[in-house]
C-alpha positions in Angstrom: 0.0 0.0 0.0 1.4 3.3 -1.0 1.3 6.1 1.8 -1.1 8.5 -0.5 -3.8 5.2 -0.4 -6.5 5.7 1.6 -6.5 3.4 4.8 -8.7 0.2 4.3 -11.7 0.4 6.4 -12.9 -2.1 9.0 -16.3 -3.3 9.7 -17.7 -3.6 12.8 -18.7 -7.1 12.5 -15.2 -8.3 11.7 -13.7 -6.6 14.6 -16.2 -8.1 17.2 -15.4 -11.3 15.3 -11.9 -10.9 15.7 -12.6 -9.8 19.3 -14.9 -13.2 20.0 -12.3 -15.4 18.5 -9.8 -14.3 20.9 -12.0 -14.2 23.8 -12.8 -18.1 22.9 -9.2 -18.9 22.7 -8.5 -17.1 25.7 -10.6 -19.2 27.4 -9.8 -22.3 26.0 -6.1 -21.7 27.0 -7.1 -20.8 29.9 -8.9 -24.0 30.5 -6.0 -25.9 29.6 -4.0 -24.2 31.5 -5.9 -25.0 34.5 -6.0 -28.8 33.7 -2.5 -29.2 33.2 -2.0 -27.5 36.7 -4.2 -30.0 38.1 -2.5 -32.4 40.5 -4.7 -35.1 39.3 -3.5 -37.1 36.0 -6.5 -37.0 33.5 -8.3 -40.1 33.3 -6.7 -41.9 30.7 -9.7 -44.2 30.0 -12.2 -41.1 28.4 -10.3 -41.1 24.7 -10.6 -45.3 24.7 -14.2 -44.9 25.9 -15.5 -42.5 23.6 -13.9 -44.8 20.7 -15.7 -47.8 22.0 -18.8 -46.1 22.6 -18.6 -45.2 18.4 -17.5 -48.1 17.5 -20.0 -50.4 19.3 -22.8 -48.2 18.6 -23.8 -46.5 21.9 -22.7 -43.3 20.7 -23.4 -41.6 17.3 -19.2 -40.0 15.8 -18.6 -36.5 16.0 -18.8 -36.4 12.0 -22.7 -37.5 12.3 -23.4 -34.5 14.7 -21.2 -31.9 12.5 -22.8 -32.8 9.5 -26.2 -31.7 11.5 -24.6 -28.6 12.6 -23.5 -27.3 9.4 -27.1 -28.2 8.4 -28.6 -26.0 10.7 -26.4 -23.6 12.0 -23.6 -20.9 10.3 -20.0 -20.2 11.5 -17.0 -22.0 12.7 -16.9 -24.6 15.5 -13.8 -23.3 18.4 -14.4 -26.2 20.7 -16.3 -29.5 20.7 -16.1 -31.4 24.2 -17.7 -35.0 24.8 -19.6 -35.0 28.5 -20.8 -37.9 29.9 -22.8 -38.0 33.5 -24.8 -41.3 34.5 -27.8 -39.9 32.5 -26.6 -39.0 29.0 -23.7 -38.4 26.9 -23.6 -35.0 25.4 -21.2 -33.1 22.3 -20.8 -29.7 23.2 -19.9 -27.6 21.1 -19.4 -23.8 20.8 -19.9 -22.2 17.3 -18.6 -18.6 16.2 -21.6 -17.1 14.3 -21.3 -15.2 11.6 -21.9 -11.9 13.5 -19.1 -12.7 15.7 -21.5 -14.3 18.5 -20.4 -17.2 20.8 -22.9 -19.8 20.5 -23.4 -22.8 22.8 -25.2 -26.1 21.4 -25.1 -29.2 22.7 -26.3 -32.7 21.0 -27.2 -35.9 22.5 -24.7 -38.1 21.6 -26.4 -41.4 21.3 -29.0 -39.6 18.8 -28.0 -36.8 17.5 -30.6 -34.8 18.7 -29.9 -30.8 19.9 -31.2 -30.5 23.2 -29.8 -27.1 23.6 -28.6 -24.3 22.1 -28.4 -21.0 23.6 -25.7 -17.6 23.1 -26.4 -14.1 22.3 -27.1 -14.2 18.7 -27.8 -17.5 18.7 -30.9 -16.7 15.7 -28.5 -15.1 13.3 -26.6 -18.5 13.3 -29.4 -20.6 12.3 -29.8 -21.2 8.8 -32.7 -20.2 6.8 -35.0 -22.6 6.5 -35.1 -23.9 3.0 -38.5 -24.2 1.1 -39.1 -27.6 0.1 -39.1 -28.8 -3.0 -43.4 -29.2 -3.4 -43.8 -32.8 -3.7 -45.6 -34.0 -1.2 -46.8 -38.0 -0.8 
């Protein structure tokens, strides 16, 4: 760029995008950073139990449930963790809309289902419904 060019302007969308992003890996470093300060060795078992869960069924793979989230959602996934309590098994996952927005949605794991979604601009980050295509049986 020559000095005499005009500066390049910024819109505000990409700077709170820009500003989201960071705030999400912020967090996610931060999170790390508490779990490798934990005196407690992770539980070495979770990575082999997800794997058997997929592979035996129980559990649907995390491809299944992103190919449902880019179905009905827009932006880009920044985490995805797998949560398991004695009643369900759960991908959550936390989506950057396209308005910069952090959005939270989590899927039932053993069948895909969302059974929540929620975030501050979680609507912009839904995908328009598309019309169908007029047969009907």
């Amino acid at each position: 760029m020559l000095p005499s060019d005009p500066a390049p302007s910024r819109s505000p969308t990409l700077s709170r995008r820009t500003a989201s992003a960071a705030v999400a890996v912020a967090i996610a470093g931060s999170l790390s950073l508490q779990a490798m300060a934990s005196t407690e060795p992770a539980p070495r078992d979770d990575h082999d139990w997800a794997r058997d869960a997929v592979r035996s069924g129980d559990i649907r793979p995390l491809t299944d449930i992103l190919q449902v989230l880019e179905r009905d959602f827009l932006g880009q996934v920044v985490e995805i963790e797998l949560e398991r309590s004695t009643r369900s098994v759960v991908y959550e996952i936390e989506l950057l809309s396209p308005k910069g927005h952090l959005v939270e949605l989590a899927y039932d794991a053993r069948t895909g289902q969302l059974v929540r979604a929620e975030g501050r601009g979680l609507e912009s980050a839904r995908r328009p419904v598309r019309p169908s295509s007029g047969v009907h049986p």
